[in-house]
N, C-alpha and C positions, 0 to 999 in steps of 0.2 A: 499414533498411527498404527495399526493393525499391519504385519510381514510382510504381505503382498501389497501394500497402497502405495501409489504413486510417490516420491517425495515433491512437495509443495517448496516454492518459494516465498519470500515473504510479499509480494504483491499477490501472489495466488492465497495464500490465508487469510488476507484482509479483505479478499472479495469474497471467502467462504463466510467468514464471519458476518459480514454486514450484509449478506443478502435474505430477505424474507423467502424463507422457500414455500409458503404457501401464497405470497400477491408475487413473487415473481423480482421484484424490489429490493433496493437498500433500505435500511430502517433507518439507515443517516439521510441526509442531502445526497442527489445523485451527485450532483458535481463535488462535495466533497469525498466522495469515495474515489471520483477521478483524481483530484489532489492527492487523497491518502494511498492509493494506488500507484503515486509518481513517487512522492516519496519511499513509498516501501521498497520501490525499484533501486532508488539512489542509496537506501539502506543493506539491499542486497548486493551491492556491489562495493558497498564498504565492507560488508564481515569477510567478502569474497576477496579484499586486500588491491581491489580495484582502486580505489578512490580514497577519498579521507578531506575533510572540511576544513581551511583555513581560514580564520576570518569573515568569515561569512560565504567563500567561496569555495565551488565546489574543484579538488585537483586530483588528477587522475596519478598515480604514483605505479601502476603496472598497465600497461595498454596490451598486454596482452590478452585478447578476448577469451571470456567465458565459452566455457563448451556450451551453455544454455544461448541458443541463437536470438533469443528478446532480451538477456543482457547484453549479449554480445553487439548488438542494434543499437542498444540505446548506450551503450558506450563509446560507441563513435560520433554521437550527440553531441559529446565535450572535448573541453580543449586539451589536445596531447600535454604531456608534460613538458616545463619551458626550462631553461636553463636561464639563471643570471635575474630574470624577473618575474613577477608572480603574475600570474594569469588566470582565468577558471571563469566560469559565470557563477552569479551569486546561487546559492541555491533555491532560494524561494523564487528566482525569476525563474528558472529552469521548473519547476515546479508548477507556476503557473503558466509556463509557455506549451508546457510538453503532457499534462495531464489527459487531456480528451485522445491524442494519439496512444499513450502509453496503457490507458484502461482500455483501449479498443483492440488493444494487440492481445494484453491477458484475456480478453473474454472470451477473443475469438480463436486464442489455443484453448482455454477449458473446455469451450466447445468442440473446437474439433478432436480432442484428448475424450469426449464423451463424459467429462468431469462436470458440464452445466449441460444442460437441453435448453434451447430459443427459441422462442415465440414471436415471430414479427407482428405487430400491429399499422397500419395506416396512419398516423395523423388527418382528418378531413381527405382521406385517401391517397393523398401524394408522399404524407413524410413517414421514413420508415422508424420505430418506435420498438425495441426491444427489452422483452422481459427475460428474466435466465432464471429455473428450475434447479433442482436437485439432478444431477445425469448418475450413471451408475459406471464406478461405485458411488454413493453419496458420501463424501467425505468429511462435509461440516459436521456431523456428530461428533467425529472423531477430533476437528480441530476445535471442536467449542471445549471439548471434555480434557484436551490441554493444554487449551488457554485457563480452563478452572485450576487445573494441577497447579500449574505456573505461579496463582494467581496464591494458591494456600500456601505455596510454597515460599512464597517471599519472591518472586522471581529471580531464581540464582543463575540463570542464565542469561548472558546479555542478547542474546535473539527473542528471549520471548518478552524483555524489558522492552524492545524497541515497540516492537508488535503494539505491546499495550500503550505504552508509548502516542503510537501511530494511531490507535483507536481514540484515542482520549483526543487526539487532534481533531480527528474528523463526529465528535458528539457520539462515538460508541458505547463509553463507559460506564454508562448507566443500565446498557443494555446488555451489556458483558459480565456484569463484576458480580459476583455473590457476596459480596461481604460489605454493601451499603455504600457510604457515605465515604468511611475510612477507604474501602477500593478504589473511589473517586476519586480520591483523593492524592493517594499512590499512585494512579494511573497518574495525571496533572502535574505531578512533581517528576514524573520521568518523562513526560511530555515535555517540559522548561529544560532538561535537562539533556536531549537528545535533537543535534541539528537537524535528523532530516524529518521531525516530529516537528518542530519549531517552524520551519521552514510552509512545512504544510499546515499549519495551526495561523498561519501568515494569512494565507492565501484560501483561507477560507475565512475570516476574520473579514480581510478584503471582498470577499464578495458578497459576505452579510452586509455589509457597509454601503456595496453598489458601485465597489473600486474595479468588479473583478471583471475578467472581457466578456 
């Protein structure tokens, strides 16, 4: 990121990443990018020391809210921390319960942060149908050129592991990776190996299948 640029969280780079800035689009499934948007949120509130995965469930281990007010939202989603017995919703159900809200929140701060521009279309004139642009600054240059770093790097860092991770859940990685087949590959293995990756790799899996709502 360039001195002056905004700092991005990880639900905002996985929508800079995966959206076509010339059709306006995801180059994933839209509804998967709403999964990998839910999860990149539950991901950002783990490195944030919020949360942390047991079992397949997700436990909140500091409730005290994020200054960022859309984490701070969607961490009152879950269940406080319990004493004596384990609690938490699983994560892939949170995941698929909470996607279409939690992509509609990041869109419509990057827009009004002037980071996307929107286009509303009609459906047959009644349904409203949104495309989202480059806004200025345009900042997906800057985050594709280090998700590439990341990527020659080896990913030494556990935030941009997750990232690629999260990409490789929602069918990015092919669209992402400069280095073939082996990048696909590497993404896929830290995909299997990161819950809130795994969770979203669920729940789009589920809805290729015709499980999803």
């Amino acid at each position: 990121m360039t001195p002056d640029a905004p700092a991005l969280t990880l639900p905002e780079e996985l929508i800079l990443l995966a959206l076509d800035p010339d059709r306006g689009r995801p180059v994933c499934g839209a509804r998967d990018l709403a999964y990998g948007t839910a999860g990149a949120a539950l991901a950002e509130l783990e490195i944030q020391g919020r949360i942390r995965e047991e079992g397949g469930r997700i436990q909140v281990v500091n409730p005290l809210e994020p200054a960022d007010p859309l984490l701070a939202a969607l961490l009152r989603t879950l269940d406080p921390p319990a004493k004596g017995r384990r609690r938490g919703m699983r994560a892939r159900r949170w995941v698929g319960e909470h996607h279409r809200d939690v992509q509609e929140k990041y869109l419509d701060s990057l827009v009004e942060r002037s980071l996307l521009s929107r286009r509303t279309h009609r459906f047959l004139g009644l349904f409203p149908h949104h495309r989202h642009f480059p806004g200025v600054p345009d900042l997906a240059p800057d985050v594709l050129d280090r998700f590439a770093a990341a990527e020659a790097a080896g990913y030494p860092d556990h935030r941009d592991r997750v990232l690629a991770a999260l990409a490789s859940a929602i069918g990015l990685a092919g669209d992402l990776t400069r280095l073939g087949r082996n990048g696909r590959t590497v993404m896929k293995v830290m995909r299997r190996s990161e819950w809130t990756a795994a969770a979203v790799h669920h729940n789009v899996k589920q809805n290729e299948s015709g499980g999803g709502d």
